[in-house]
C-alpha positions in Angstrom: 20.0 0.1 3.9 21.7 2.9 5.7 25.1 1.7 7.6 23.2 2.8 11.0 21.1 -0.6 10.9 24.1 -3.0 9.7 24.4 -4.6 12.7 20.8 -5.8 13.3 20.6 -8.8 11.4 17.0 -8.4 9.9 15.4 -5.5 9.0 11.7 -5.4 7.6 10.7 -2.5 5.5 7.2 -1.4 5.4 4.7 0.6 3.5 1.2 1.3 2.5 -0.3 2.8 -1.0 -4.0 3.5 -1.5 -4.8 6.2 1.5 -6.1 8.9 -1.0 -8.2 6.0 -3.2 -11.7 6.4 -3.3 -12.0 2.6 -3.7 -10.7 -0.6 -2.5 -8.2 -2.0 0.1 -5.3 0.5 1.6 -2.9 -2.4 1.2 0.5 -2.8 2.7 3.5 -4.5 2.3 6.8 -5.6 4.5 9.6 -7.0 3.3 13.1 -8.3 4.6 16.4 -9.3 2.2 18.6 -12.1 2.5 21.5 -10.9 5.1 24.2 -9.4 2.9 22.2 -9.2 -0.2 20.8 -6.1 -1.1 18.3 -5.7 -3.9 19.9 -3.6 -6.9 17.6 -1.1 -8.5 15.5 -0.1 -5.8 13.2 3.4 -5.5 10.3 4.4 -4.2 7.5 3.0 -6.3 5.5 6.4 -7.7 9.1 7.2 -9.3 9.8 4.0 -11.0 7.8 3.2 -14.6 5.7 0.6 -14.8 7.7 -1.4 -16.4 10.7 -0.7 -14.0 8.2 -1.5 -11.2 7.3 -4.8 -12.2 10.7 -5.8 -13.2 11.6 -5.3 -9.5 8.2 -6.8 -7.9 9.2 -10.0 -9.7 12.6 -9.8 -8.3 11.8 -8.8 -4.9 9.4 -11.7 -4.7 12.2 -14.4 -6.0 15.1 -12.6 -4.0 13.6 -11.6 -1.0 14.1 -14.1 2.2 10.3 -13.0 3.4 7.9 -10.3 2.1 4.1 -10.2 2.8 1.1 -7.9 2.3 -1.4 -6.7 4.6 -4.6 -4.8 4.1 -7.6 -3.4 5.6 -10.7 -3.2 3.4 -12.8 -0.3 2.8 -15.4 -1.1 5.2 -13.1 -0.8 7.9 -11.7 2.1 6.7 -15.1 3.6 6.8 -15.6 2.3 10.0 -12.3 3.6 12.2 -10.9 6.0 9.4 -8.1 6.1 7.0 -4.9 6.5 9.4 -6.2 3.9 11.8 -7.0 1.6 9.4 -3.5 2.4 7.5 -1.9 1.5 10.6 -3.6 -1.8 11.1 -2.5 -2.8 7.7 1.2 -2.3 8.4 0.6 -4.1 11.7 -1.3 -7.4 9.4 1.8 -6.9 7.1 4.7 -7.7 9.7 2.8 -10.2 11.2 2.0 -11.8 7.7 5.8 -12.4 7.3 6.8 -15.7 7.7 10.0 -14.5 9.6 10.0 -12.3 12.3 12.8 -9.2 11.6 14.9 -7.8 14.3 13.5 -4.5 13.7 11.0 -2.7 11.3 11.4 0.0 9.4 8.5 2.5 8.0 7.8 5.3 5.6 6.4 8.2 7.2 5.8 9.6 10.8 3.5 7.0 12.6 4.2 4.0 13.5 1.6 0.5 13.8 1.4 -1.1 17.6 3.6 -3.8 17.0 5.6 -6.1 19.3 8.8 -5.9 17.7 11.4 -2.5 18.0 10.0 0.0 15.3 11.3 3.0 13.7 9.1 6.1 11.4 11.7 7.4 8.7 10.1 9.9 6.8 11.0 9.6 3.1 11.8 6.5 3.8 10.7 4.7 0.6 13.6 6.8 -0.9 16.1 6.9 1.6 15.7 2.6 2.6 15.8 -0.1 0.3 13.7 -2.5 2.5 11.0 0.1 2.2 11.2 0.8 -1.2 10.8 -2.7 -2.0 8.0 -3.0 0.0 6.5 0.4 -1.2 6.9 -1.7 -4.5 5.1 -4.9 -3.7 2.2 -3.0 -2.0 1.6 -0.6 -5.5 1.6 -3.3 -8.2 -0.4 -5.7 -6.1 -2.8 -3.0 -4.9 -2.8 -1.9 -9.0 -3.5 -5.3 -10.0 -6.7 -5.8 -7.7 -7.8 -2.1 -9.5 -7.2 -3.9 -12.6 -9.5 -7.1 -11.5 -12.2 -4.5 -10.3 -12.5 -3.0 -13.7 -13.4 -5.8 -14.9 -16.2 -5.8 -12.9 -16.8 -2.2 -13.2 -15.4 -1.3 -16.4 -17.7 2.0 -16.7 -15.4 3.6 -13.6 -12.2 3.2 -15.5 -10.3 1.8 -12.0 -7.4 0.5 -14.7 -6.7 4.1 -15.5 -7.2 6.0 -11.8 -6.6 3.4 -9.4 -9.5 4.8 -7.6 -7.7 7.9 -7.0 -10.1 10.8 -7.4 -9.4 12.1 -11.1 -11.5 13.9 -12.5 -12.9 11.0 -14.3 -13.0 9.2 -11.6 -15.3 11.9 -9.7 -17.4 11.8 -13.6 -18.2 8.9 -13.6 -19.0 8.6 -10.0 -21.6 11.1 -10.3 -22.8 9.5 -13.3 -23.2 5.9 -12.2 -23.4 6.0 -8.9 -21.5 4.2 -6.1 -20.2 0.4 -6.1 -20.1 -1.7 -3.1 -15.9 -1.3 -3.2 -15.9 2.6 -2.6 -15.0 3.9 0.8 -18.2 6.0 1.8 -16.5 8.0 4.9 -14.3 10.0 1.8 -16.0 13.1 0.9 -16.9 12.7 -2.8 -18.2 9.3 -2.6 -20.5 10.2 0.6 -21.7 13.2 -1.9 -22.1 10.9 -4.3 -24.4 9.2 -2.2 -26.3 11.9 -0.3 -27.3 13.6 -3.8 -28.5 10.4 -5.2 -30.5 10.0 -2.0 -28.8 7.0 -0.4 -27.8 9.0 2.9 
């Protein structure tokens, strides 16, 4: 945490993963330390290994005074669009936590409607360890449910992608259709479903 927010007493980082997927949640998480003990380790998530990354989601879960996840699924992102529905899973995030922080962090420019003061910091999974511990809680439990899903869809290979559109992801879109998880506003899945005749 950056000497600038020392003297507010609890800070809650914030962050989202998920906004390119094709499939799923947009999920997002906040966290806030214990005052005084900072988290060792700490980067933004899509630079740490996997490994690395869970060592840390385990200990920002046991060393963390709060943290909490928030999501909006993909029917509401369908419904009032990615950004809005990015936004409205920060805002469940911070008011899943179980304390209220004295101020709020975020990576990126925008910023959810929330009640409490609230700042954008972009970069700010790199440049603020509350956010990159919450840029770490929202990627492995946002992996995870990918991971669940291929279970169930194990043709898709969600374990592999994530739902992000790779090339086998797109493949094997157009070669088994849809499933009731994938966001039909986001252009390859709605062509996915217009050329198989379901628009």
């Amino acid at each position: 945490m950056s000497d600038k927010y020392c003297n507010i007493k609890l800070i809650a980082g914030v962050d989202e993963v998920g906004r390119g997927a094709l499939v799923g949640r947009v999920m997002a998480s906040a966290v806030i330390f214990k005052p005084n003990e900072p988290i060792i380790g700490l980067c933004d998530s899509k630079k740490l290994s996997k490994k690395k990354r869970t060592v840390l989601y385990d200990k920002v879960i046991k060393e963390s005074l709060s943290w909490s996840i928030g999501f909006a699924e993909a029917e509401e992102i369908d419904r009032m669009n990615i950004f809005h529905a990015t936004m409205l899973a920060m805002e469940r995030a911070v008011n899943n936590l179980s304390i209220v922080p004295d101020y709020v962090l975020v990576d990126g420019k925008h910023c959810p409607k929330i009640s409490i003061p609230i700042k954008a910091i972009i970069k700010g999974d790199c440049l603020v360890d509350e956010i990159s511990a919450a840029s770490i809680i929202a990627k492995v439990t946002r992996d995870n449910e990918m991971i669940k899903l291929d279970s169930l869809y194990p043709q898709y290979g969600f374990a592999q992608h994530k739902g992000y559109p790779t090339s086998l992801h797109i493949n094997n879109l157009k070669k088994y259709g849809t499933t009731p998880y994938h966001r039909h506003s986001f252009t390859p899945v709605f062509k996915t479903l217009f050329d198989q005749g379901n628009i």
